[in-house]
N, C-alpha and C positions, 0 to 999 in steps of 0.2 A: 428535427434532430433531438430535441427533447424528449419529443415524447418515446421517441424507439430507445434514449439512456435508460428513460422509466420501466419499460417494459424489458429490457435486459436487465436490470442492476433488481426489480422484481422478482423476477427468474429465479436470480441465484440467491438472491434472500430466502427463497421458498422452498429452493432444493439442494442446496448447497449445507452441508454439516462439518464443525470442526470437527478432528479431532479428538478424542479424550485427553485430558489434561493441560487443554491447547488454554491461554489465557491472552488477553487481549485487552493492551492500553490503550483510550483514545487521546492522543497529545494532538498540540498546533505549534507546530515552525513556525515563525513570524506569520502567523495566521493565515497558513496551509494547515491541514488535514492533516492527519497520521494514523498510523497505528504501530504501535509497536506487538509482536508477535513470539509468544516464548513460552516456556514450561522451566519447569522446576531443573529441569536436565541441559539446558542452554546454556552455554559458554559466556561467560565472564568477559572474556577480554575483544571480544569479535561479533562482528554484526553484516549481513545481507542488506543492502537495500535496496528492494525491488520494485521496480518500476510495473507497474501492470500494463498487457496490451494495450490493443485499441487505435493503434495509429494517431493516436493525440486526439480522437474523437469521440472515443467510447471505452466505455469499462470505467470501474472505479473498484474500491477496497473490496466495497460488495463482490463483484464477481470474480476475483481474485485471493480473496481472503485464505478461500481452503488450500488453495496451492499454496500460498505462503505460507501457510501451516506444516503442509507437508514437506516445502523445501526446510521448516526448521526441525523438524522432525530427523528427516536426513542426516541435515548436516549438524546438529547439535548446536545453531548458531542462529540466535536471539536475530528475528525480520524486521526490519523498519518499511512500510510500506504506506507510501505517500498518494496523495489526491491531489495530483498537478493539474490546473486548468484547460477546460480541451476546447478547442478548438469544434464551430467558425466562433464562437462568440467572444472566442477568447485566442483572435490568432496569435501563428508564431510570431515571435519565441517565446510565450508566455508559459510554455509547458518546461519550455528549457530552462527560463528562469526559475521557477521553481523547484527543478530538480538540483538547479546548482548552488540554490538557496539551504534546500535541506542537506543537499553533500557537506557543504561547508560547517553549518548547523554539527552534523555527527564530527567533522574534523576537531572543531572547536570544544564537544564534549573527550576528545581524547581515543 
């Protein structure tokens, strides 16, 4: 299982390109991954946070990243885009808890 994350999350490192003007914070939720996703033109008061594929088993920020750029692009509205634990090595509900760790996380910033 490992080695096919490596060889996918490679992939998209290698072919995968922001956008221009795309900038990219790496933060940690109670020590979860992050990234925050945004440009100069991003909304103030509103945030996306999206969850990447994968069925809880595969993907991370790497192979996700460009979309989440382009869905901030879109919508004018700053991505939060987390690295939840996947799964076997980390079964359920370890992905869920940490999605519910970071929701709450963005509640408490406002």
């Amino acid at each position: 299982m490992g080695e096919s994350r490596q060889v996918i999350d490679s992939f998209a490192r290698k072919f995968s390109k922001l956008p221009k003007d795309c900038k990219v914070e790496q933060i940690k939720i109670d020590g979860i991954y992050a990234e925050w996703i945004s440009n100069n033109q991003t909304s103030k008061g509103k945030v996306i946070l999206y969850l990447h594929g994968g069925g809880y088993l595969y993907c991370s920020a790497d192979t996700h990243r460009t979309l989440a750029a382009r869905i901030m692009i879109e919508s004018g509205v700053k991505v939060l885009l987390p690295e939840y634990r996947l799964a076997p090595e980390h079964p359920f509900p370890a992905a869920i808890e940490d999605t519910l760790t970071v929701y709450r996380w963005l509640l408490n910033q406002g």
